[in-house]
NUFI-267998 format. One record per residue (C-alpha): z, y, x; residue in one letter. Coordinates in steps of 0.05 Angstrom, whole numbers, padded with zeros to 5 digits, always signed. Layout:
# NUFI-267998
ZYXa...
END
This chain:
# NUFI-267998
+03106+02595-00900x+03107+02552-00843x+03082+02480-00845x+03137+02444-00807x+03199+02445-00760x+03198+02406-00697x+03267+02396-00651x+03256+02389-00587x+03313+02359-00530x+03281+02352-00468x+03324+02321-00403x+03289+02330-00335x+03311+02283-00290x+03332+02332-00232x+03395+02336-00192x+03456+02349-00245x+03468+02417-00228x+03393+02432-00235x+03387+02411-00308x+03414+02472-00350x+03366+02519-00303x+03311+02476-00325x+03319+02471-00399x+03335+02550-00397x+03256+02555-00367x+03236+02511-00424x+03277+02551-00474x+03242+02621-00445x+03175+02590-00450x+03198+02576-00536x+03226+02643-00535x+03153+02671-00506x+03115+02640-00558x+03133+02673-00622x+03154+02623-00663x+03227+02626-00700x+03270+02584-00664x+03339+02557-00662x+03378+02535-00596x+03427+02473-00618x+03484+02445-00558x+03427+02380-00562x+03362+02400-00584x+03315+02470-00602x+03294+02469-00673x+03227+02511-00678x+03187+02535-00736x+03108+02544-00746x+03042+02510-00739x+03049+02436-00722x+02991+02438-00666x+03025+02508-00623x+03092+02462-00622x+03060+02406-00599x+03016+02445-00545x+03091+02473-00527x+03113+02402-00516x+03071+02391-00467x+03085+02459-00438x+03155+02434-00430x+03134+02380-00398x+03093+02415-00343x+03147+02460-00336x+03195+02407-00318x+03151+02376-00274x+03135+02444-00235x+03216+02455-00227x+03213+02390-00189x+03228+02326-00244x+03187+02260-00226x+03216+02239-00300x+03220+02275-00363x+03257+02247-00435x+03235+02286-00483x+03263+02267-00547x+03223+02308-00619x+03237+02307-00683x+03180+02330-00740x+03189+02349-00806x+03123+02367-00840x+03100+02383-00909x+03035+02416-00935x+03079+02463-00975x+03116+02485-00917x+03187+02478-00889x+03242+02518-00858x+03292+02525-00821x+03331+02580-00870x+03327+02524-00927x+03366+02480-00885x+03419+02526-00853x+03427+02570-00908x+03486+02547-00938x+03520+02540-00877x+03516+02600-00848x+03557+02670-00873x
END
């Protein structure tokens, strides 16, 4: 099982109708990696080893800076246990 969840909302500080292009490249580069992932309307809720998410931060970062932001908010969430969390055990009984 995997060790924790971390959410992710990242705002580039780009021209307004630059922004959604850029989170999309951040949302490929989550996609890329492997891990289980969820896309929220604020944030990306992903699922696996605390150290890969964390090096995936700060590929978010660079990719934001490569797409042309001088600023980046980047706003993360961590919820960690030795025994493992996931996302299923927190969306379970919401979804059908």
């Amino acid at each position: 099982m995997p060790n924790a969840n971390l959410s992710l909302q990242i705002l580039p500080l780009v021209a307004e109708d630059q922004v959604y292009a850029v989170v999309d490249k951040v949302i490929a580069a989550i996609q890329a990696s492997g891990l289980k992932y969820v896309v929220g309307p604020l944030e990306t809720t992903m699922e696996g080893d605390l150290e890969q998410m964390l090096n995936l931060v700060r590929k978010a970062q660079d990719i934001c800076v490569e797409a042309g932001a001088g600023r980046i908010v980047s706003i993360i969430k961590i919820d960690y246990s030795p025994n493992g969390v996931s996302i299923d055990e927190k969306l379970s009984q919401y979804r059908p």
